[in-house]
N, C-alpha and C positions, 0 to 999 in steps of 0.2 A: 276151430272158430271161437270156442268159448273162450280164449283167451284175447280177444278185440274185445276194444270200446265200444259201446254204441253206435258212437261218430265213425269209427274204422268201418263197421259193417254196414252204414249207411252211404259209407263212399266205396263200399262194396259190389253194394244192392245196385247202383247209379252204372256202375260197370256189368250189371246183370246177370251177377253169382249168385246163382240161387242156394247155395248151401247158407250165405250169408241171410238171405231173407230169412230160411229155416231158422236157424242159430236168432235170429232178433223176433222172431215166431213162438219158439221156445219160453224166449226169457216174457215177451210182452203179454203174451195170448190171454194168459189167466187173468190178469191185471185187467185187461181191455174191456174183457166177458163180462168182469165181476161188474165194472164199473158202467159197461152198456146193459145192464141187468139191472143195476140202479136205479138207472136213468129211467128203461122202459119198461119195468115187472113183464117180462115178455121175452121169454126164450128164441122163440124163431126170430123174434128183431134182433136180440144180442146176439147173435151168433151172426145176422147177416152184417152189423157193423163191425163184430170181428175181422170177417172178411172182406170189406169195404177196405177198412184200415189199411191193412195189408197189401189190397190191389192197388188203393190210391200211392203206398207207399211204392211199391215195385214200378208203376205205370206213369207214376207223373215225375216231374222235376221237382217234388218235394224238396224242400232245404233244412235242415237241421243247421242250425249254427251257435256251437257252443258255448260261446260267448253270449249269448242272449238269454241263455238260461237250461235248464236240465231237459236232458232228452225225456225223459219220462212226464214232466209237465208240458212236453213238446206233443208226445203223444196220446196224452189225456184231452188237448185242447183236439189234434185231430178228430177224438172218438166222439167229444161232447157234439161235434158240429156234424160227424155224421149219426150224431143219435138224433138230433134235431131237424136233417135231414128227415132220417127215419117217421120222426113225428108228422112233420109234413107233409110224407106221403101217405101216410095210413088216414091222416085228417082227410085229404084229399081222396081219396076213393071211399072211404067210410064218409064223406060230408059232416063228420062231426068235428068242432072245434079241440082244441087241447086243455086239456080242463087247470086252471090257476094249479091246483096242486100237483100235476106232474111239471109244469116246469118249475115250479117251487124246490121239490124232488131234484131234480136235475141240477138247479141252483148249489142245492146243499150238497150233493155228490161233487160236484168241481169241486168247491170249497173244501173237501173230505182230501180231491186228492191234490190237493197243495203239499208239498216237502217240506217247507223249511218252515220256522214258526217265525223267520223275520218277514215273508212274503205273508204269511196268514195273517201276521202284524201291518203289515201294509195295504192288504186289501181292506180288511177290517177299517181301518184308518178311510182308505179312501171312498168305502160302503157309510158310512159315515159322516163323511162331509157331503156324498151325495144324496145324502137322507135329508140332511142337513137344506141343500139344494130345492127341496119340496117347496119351500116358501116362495122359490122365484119363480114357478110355474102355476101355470093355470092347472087346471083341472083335466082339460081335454088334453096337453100336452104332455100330463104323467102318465095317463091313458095309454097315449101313443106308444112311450116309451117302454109301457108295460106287454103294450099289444106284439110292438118290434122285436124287441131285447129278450124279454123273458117268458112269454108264449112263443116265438117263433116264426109268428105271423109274418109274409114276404110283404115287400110294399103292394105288390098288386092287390093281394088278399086286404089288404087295410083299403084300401082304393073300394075296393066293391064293400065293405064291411061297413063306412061312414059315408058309401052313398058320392065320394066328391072322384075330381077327375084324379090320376095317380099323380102327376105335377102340383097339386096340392097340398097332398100327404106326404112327397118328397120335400114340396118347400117347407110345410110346417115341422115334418122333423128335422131339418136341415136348422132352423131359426132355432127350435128347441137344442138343440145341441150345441150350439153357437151361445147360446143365454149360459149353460151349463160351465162351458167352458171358460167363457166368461168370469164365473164367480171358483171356478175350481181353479183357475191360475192363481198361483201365490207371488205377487209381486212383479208383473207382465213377463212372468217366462212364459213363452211358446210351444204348444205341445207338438 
C-alpha cells in the first residue's frame, strides 16, 4: 500500500479496505498528534482527535479532491475542526470559557501547518486586508467575529453569552459578513 497516493488510499478507505486506512494511519498519525498537541497542550485530547480523524475519515463520506488543494492541508483542516470540537466540549462540562490565548495558539498552529509559501503569501495577504477591514466595523461586531471564528464559540453559546435571542446573533453576524465581503471584493467579483 505504501506505493498509493493519498487520493488512491482514500478511494480505498470509501470501499472499506482497511489496510488502506492503516497505510494513511501510518503516514498521517504523527502529524495529526503533533499538531492536536499544539492546538490543546493536552495528551488525552490529542490522541482522542487522533482518532476522531480517522473514524470521521473511515465513517463518513469525506471528500478529498485534489484538485482543490493538498491532501495534507485537507487533513490539518479536519484535525483543526475536531480540536475545536474538542475545545467545545471540555468548555462545556468544565463551564469555563476558551481562554484568547488557546485559540490564538490554534490560530498560529494552522498557520504553521501551511505547505507551500505561495498560500502563506496569500493568507497573509488576505489576514491583512481583513485587518485592514477593522475600520468598517463596529466594536460589538469584531467581538462577534472574534467570539465565533477564533474562540469557537457556537451561535447558541453567543445567543446566551449577549443575553439576545439566537435570530439576532445569526442576523448580526450574517450583516457583519456581508459588510466584509463587501469591502474584500476586488472589483464586484463574487465569492
Amino acid at each position: 500500500m505504501q506505493e498509493y497516493s493519498d487520493y488512491q488510499l482514500i478511494l480505498l478507505i470509501k470501499q472499506k479496505k482497511q489496510e488502506a486506512l492503516s497505510e494513511l494511519y501510518d503516514r498521517y498519525a504523527p502529524l495529526i498528534y503533533s499538531f492536536a498537541w499544539k492546538a490543546l497542550q493536552q495528551e488525552e485530547g490529542a490522541r482522542e482527535v487522533v482518532q476522531s480523524v480517522f473514524v470521521r475519515i473511515w465513517t463518513t463520506e469525506a471528500e478529498f479532491d485534489p484538485n482543490k488543494g493538498q491532501f495534507r492541508n485537507w487533513i490539518i483542516t479536519i484535525t483543526r475542526n475536531l480540536a475545536v470540537d474538542w475545545l467545545r466540549k471540555q468548555r462545556s462540562l468544565s463551564s469555563q470559557l476558551v481562554s484568547y490565548y488557546a485559540a490564538e495558539k490554534l490560530e498560529r498552529v494552522a498557520e504553521l501547518a501551511e505547505l507551500s509559501v505561495e498560500s502563506q503569501v496569500e493568507k497573509q495577504l488576505l489576514k491583512e486586508q481583513i485587518k485592514g477591514m477593522r475600520a468598517f466595523l463596529s466594536q460589538q461586531q469584531l467581538q462577534l467575529l472574534e467570539h465565533f471564528y477564533w474562540q469557537g464559540y457556537s451561535l447558541s453559546e453567543l445567543a446566551a453569552h449577549y443575553q439576545e435571542p439566537l435570530g439576532t446573533v445569526k442576523s448580526r453576524l450574517h450583516q457583519t459578513l456581508k459588510i466584509l465581503r463587501k469591502h474584500l471584493l476586488a472589483g464586484g467579483e463574487e465569492w
